[in-house]
N, C-alpha and C positions, 0 to 999 in steps of 0.2 A: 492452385486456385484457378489457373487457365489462360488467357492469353491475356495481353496487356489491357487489354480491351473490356475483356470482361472484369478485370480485376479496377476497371476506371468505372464500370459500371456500378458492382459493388461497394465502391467509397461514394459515389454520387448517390447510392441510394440509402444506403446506411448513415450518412453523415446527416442528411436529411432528416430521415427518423429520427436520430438521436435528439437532431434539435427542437423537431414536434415534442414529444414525449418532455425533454424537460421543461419546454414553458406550459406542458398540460399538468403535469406531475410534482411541479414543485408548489402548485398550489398547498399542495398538501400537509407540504414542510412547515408550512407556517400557518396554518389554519388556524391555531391556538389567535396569531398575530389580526390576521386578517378580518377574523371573527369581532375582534375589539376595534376594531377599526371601522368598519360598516355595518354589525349589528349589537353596538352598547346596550347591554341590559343590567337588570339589579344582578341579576345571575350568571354567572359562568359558564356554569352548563347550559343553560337556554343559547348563549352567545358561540359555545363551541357547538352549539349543534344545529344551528344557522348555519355556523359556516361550511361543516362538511354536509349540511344541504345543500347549500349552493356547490361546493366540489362535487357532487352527485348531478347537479344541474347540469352540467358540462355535458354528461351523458346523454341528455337526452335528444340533443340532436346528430347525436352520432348517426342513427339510424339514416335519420333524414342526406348527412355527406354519405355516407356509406351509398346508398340509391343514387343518387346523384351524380358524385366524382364518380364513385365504382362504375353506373354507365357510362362515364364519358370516357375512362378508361379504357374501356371495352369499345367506346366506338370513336375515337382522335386517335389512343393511343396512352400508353403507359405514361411517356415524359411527361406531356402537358397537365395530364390529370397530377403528378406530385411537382410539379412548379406551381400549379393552382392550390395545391395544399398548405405550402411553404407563406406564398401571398394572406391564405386567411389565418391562418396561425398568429402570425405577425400582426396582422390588425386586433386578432382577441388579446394576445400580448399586452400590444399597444394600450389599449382601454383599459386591462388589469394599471399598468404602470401610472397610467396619468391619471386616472379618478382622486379626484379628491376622498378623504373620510367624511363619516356619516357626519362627524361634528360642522363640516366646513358646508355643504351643500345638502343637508337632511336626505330626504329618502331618493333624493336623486340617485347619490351613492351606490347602494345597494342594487337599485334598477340597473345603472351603468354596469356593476360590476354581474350581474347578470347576463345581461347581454353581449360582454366580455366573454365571458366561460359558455354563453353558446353557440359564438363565433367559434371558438378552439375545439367546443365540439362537433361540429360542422368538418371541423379542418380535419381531425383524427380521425374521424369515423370514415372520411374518404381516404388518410395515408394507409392504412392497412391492407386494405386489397392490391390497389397497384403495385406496393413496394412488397409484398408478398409474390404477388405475380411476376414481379421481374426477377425474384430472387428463385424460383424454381423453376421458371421457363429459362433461366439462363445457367441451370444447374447439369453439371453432367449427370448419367445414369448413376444411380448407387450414390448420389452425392445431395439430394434433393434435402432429406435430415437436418449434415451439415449446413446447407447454405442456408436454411429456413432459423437455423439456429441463429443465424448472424444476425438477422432481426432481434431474438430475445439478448441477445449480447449487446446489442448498440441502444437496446432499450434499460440493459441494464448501465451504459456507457451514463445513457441519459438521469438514470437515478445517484448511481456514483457523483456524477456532476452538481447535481442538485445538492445531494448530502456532503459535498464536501465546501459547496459554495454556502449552505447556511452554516456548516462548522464553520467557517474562517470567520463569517459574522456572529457566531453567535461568542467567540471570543476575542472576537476586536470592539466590537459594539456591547455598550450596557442594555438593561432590559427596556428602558425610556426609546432609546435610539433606533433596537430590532425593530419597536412597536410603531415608531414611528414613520423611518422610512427605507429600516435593513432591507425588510423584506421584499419592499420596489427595488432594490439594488439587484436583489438576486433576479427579478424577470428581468431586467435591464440587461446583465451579464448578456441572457439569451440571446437578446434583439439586435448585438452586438455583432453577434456572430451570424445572423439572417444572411448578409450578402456572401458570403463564404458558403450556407449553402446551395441559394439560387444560384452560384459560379457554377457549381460543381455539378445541379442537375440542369443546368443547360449544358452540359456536355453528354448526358443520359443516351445512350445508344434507346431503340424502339424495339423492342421483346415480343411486343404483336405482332405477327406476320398475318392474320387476315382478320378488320377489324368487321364487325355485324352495328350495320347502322339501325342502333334503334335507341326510343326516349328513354327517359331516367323508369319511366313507367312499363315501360316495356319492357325493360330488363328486371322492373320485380316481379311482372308475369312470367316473364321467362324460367324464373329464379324457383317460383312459387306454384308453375304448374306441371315440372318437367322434374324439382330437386326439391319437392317437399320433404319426402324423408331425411335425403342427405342434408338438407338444412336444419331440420328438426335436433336431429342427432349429434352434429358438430355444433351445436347451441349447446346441448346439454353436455356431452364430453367436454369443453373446454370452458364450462360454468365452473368449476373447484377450480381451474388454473387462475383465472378468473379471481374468483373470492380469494383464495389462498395469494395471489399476487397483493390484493389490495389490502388484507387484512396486514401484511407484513409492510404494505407503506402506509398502513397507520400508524406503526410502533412507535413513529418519532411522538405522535401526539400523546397514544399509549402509554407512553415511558413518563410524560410529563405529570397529564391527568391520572392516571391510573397507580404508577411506580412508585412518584415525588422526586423525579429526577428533574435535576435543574437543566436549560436547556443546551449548555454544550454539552453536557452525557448522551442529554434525549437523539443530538443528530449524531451520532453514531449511527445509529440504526436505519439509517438512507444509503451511509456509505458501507454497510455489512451487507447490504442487499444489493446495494450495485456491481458491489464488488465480488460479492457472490452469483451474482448473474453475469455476469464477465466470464468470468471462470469455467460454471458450469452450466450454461448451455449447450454451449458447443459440444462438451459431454453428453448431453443429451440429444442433439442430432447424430453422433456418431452409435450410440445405440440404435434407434429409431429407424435408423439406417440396417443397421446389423439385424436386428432380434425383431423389427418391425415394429410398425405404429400403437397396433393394440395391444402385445404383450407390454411394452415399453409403459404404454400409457396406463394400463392395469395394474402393471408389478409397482409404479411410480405411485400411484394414489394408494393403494394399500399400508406403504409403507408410510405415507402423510397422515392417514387413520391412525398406525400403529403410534407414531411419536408425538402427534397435537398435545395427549393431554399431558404425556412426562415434560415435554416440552414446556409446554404454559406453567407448569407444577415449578419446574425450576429456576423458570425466569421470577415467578409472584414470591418465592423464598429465599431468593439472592438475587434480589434488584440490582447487580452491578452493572456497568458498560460491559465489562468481561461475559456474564450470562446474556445478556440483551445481544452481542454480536454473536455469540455461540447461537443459540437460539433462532437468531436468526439466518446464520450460516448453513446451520442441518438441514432448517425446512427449504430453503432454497437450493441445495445437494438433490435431497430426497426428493422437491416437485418437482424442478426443473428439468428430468429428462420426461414426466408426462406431458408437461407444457408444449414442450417444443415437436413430440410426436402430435399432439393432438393439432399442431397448429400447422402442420405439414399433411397430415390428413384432411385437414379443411380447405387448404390449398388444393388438392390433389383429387378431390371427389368431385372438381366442378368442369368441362368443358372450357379450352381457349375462350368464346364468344359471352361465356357469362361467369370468366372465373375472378373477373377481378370486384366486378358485381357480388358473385357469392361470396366470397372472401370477405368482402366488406361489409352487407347485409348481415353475415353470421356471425360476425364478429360485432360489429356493431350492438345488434340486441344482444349478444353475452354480454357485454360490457355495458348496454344500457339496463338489461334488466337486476343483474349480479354486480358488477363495478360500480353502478351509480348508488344502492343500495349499501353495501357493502358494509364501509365506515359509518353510516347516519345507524344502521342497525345495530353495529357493534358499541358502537358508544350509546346508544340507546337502551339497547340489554345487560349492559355493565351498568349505565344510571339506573334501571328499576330493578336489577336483581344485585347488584352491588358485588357481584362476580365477578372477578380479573378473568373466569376461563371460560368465557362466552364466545369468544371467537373462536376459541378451540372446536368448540363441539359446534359451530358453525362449518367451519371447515370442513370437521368429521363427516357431517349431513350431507356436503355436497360433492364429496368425494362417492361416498357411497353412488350416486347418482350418478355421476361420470359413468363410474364401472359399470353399470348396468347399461349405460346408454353406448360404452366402444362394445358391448361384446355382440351389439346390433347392428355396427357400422362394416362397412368392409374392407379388409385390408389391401392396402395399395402399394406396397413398399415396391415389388417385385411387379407392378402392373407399369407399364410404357405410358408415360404424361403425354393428352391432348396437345398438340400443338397447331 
């Protein structure tokens, strides 16, 4: 992994992610919970589909931290822009955890927790580029793959965590208890562990060696008049990694609405996909590496096409934990070495002065246009067509489109990174 240094770098940036991602992502896990809690209705489903609108909420100011930290990145410097990240993370946190329910404070509630989730999107939309940045400007030759991988790995650290922290509630606690204040327990864990990040990335070595002073605005000109293509195209290449990521962290809800599985069966399927993103990412940088960004990323979505609909087929005919972790193990084998090519390719097409900028911007709108969507559509096309395999052929649709958009892009594997 390389010198003491760089291996201190690595945990300061990776521990960091992890801990973003699970207080952005374990909303999720409980959305069923959180849904009853700040949008009570006659209905269920009106009340579950509040809430992954509001989980969709979150996204929409990614864009906005993406432009923002991503410039300041680019012009202070890698460290300051993900301590600044850590800081608003922790405040959207903070607001999830202490908000009263709708019952106690009426439509405050719901405002509050609004404003929550677009603090945290603010916060992610800006961790992405920097810690992408750091993680392949400090990456040896032939080794960019792997190290980018370790991102989707500590992102998966981060879902592992979340699914195995609402399993321990969800069979210590009755269903009264989740509903009432499990589910604040599990953002609490997070916020626990905040100082142990900030420890670690104030020790963050600086990965910029020349920083380009310019405003948050200046860098989306820069971004948008020099890398319109490259931007265009790593939007849509890493749109199915995208959907395909988020459809699988819908499953815990999935499993409940859709299956009839009670909810410790349901979290399973947080900790099948953490634990399968652990595993195999890093597989998927070492190809990436080997065979290159677009073969990688092309042979990966095809074979996501080939298995969605057996896939979905076998989960909706044997709703057990047993198929629900299979299920979710394959498709995460089978995406995960596209994911981690295409997100090493979008590191890799931008310029030192504007990559942590691009990184962030591109990422950003894939995740606000496709991640915030994602869940409110699937649960939405499951309630009007009463189809379990809607998200399948969701996936299908945007794989397709991936493909079409890496055989446009060009490949970098074997090109020498800006520095």
């Amino acid at each position: 992994m390389g010198s003491p240094l760089r291996r201190g770098a690595l945990l300061a940036t990776l521990a960091g992610n992890t801990l973003e991602f699970y207080d952005f992502l374990t909303y999720s896990f409980f959305a069923v919970y959180v849904g009853r809690a700040f949008f009570p209705t006659d209905s269920e489903f009106a009340s579950l589909l509040l809430s992954v609108a509001t989980f969709g909420i979150g996204f929409l100011t990614r864009p906005l931290g993406g432009i923002w930290i991503g410039a300041y990145a680019d012009r202070a410097g890698r460290k300051p822009a993900l301590l600044l990240t850590m800081v608003l993370m922790t405040v959207g946190t903070l607001g999830l955890v202490v908000t009263p329910p709708y019952a106690s404070i009426g439509i405050a509630a719901p405002l509050i927790l609004v404003a929550a989730r677009l603090v945290q999107g603010i916060a992610l939309g800006g961790e992405v580029g920097p810690a992408s940045a750091v993680l392949v400007e400090g990456a040896p030759e032939g080794k960019r793959g792997l190290y980018m991988s370790l991102q989707g790995a500590s992102q998966g650290v981060a879902v592992l965590a979340g699914g195995a922290v609402g399993f321990g509630l969800a069979h210590t606690l009755d269903e009264a208890q989740l509903a009432s204040w499990g589910w604040r327990a599990a953002f609490g864990l997070g916020l626990l562990l905040v100082p142990v990040g900030l420890y670690l990335r104030r020790s963050l070595p600086e990965t910029l060696i020349e920083a380009k002073h310019e405003s948050a605005m200046g860098a989306l000109r820069g971004v948008l008049a020099a890398h319109r293509r490259e931007l265009v195209l790593v939007v849509l290449v890493t749109s199915s990694a995208t959907i395909g990521t988020y459809v699988l962290t819908y499953m815990t809800t999935f499993a409940q609405t859709s299956l009839g599985m009670p909810p410790t069966a349901a979290m399973a399927a947080p900790i099948a996909q953490g634990l399968s993103m652990v595993l195999f990412a890093p597989l998927g940088g070492v190809l990436a590496d080997r065979y290159g960004r677009k073969r990688t990323v092309i042979v990966s979505r095809i074979l996501v096409i080939a298995f969605q609909i057996p896939s979905f087929l076998y989960l909706v005919h044997y709703p057990t934990v047993t198929s629900l972790v299979i299920t979710i193990a394959v498709n995460t084998l089978i995406g995960a070495p596209g994911t981690i090519a295409a997100l090493t390719a979008m590191a890799e097409v931008f310029p030192p002065h504007v990559r942590s900028a691009g990184i962030s911007i591109a990422y950003a709108l894939t995740v606000t246009i496709f991640g915030a969507t994602t869940q409110f559509v699937i649960a939405w096309l499951i309630g009007v067509t009463g189809s379990p395999y809607a998200p399948a052929v969701y996936v299908i649709v945007s794989s397709v489109i991936s493909i079409l958009a890496m055989t446009m892009l060009r490949e970098t594997k074997d090109a020498a990174l800006q520095r």
